[in-house]
Steps between C-alpha positions, in 0.01 A plus 500: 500500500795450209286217313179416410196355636481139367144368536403099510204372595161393198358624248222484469141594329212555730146414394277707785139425547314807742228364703286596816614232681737153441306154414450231729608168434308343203307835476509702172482841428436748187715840547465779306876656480761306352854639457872400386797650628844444487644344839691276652701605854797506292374744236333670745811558739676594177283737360416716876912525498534615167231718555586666828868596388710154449703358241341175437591135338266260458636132528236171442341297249177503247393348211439577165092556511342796448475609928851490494539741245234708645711499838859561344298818362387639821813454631694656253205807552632560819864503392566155615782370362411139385857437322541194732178348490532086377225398276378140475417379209130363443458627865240676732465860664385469846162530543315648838133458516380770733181547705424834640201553750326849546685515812856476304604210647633203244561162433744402256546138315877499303611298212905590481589378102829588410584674847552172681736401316781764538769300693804537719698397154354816354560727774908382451511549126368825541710627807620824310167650500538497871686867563733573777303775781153422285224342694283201498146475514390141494169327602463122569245403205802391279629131616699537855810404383522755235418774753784318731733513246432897402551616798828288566644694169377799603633528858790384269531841268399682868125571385253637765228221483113506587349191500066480449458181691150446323352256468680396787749225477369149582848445640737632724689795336879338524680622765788696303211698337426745768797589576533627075159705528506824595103548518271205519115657485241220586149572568273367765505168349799434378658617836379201670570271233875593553515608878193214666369841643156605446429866467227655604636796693787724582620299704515162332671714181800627759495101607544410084747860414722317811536156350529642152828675622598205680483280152772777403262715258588887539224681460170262545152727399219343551175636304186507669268658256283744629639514843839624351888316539720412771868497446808416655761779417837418731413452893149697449134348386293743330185539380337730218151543491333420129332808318097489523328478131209374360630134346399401189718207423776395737624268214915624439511694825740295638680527160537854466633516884769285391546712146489824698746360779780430260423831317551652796812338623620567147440870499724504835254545746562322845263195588289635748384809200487223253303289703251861563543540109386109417183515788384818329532334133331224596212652670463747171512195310211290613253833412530390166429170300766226339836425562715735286264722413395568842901627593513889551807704413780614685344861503152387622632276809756827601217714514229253632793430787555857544115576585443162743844605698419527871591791630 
């Protein structure tokens, strides 16, 4: 790729609790591990890309507290470059508070602050940071119609765009979207938000890759966590298998496939070796606790790939 990766999607920080097991309703519990990280699926995204060989921008909103200069730090760490960021004044990082059982499965609760209010407006008055042959990696936890409009000046300047449909849109994506996206990668959920199919096998993911083409989106991957991705690349469905670990916390692995993916796709390689680059990251990824700081280098996925190749 001739341009940069331009990242949108929160900031955020993320306030993680560990626990043997989530609360019920009403019920209270004492845990003994409490942790803060630096998050947010934008950040996230941002930082696996930069990490794993990209060029990345960073375009949203925070505030002027004391998270937000924590987070503009550990972007800038990991060579970020946060030249476009809009602050708000008086305004709000994100905030993400995180449960994490012993099983490393989470629950998440999201306050967006200054995020949310990043706007269509913005996205015009900004449209040079937007680079001919660069890519973009967006998610949906900015408002819809700033996402909308990105990728509308993007497929302007010929970008290669990856949308993160999470948290799935409560609305129908509008039909001259797909056609702009090159790779849309829903999980299990958000799939049926979009497509009205459940997924629960092979099968019923072919069913959802189908209609995904048929909306007009290129390349449709569909995550399915431990039981690996199914993609449709041209006329054929495929499937890669995910990597067995040990999970600690599943938290940004979602995040990092999307980081690694546009990495990937930056560094040249063709979608189907991105896509075995991004399933590798991601399983490497949930080994290790917290969003950012759980995200491996470029070296350690290579050579964790390399050793889990089927022969």
């Amino acid at each position: 790729m001739t341009g940069k990766i331009l990242c949108m999607g929160c900031i955020n920080m993320d306030l993680v609790m560990l626990m043997d097991r989530m609360p019920d309703t009403g019920e209270t519990i004492i845990v003994e591990e409490f942790k803060k990280y630096s998050g947010g699926k934008g950040a996230n995204q941002a930082v696996a890309a930069s990490v794993m060989g990209g060029n990345v921008k960073f375009f949203g909103k925070l505030g002027d507290d004391i998270f937000s200069s924590q987070l503009i730090k550990s972007l800038t760490d990991s060579e970020v470059d946060v030249s476009s960021i809009i602050f708000e004044k008086n305004g709000s990082a994100g905030i993400a508070m995180i449960r994490v059982d012993k099983n490393g499965q989470n629950s998440i609760s999201f306050y967006p602050g200054a995020n949310i209010k990043l706007s269509p407006e913005d996205v015009r008055e900004n449209e040079k940071i937007f680079t001919p042959g660069g890519i973009l990696l967006i998610t949906m936890e900015i408002k819809p119609e700033t996402v909308y409009e990105a990728i509308r000046v993007a497929k302007k300047k010929d970008m290669f765009i990856i949308l993160d449909p999470a948290p799935a849109p409560k609305n129908n994506i509008p039909s001259d979207i797909a056609p702009m996206v090159d790779i849309i990668k829903p999980n299990e959920i958000e799939t049926s938000f979009i497509t009205g199919i459940r997924i629960d096998d092979f099968n019923s993911s072919k069913k959802a890759i189908n209609k995904l083409l048929n909306m007009g989106f290129a390349y449709p991957v569909i995550t399915l966590g431990e039981k690996g991705i199914v993609a449709g690349l041209g006329k054929e469905i495929i499937k890669i298998d995910s990597i067995p670990v040990k999970v600690v916390d599943s938290t940004a692995a979602g995040d990092v496939f999307s980081g690694a993916l546009a990495a990937s796709i930056y560094r040249g390689e063709k979608i189907y070796e991105a896509l075995e680059f991004a399933n590798a990251a991601a399983a490497l990824s949930v080994t290790i606790p917290g969003a950012q700081s759980c995200i491996p280098t470029l070296e350690k996925v290579k050579v964790f790939l390399n050793n889990n190749k089927k022969n």
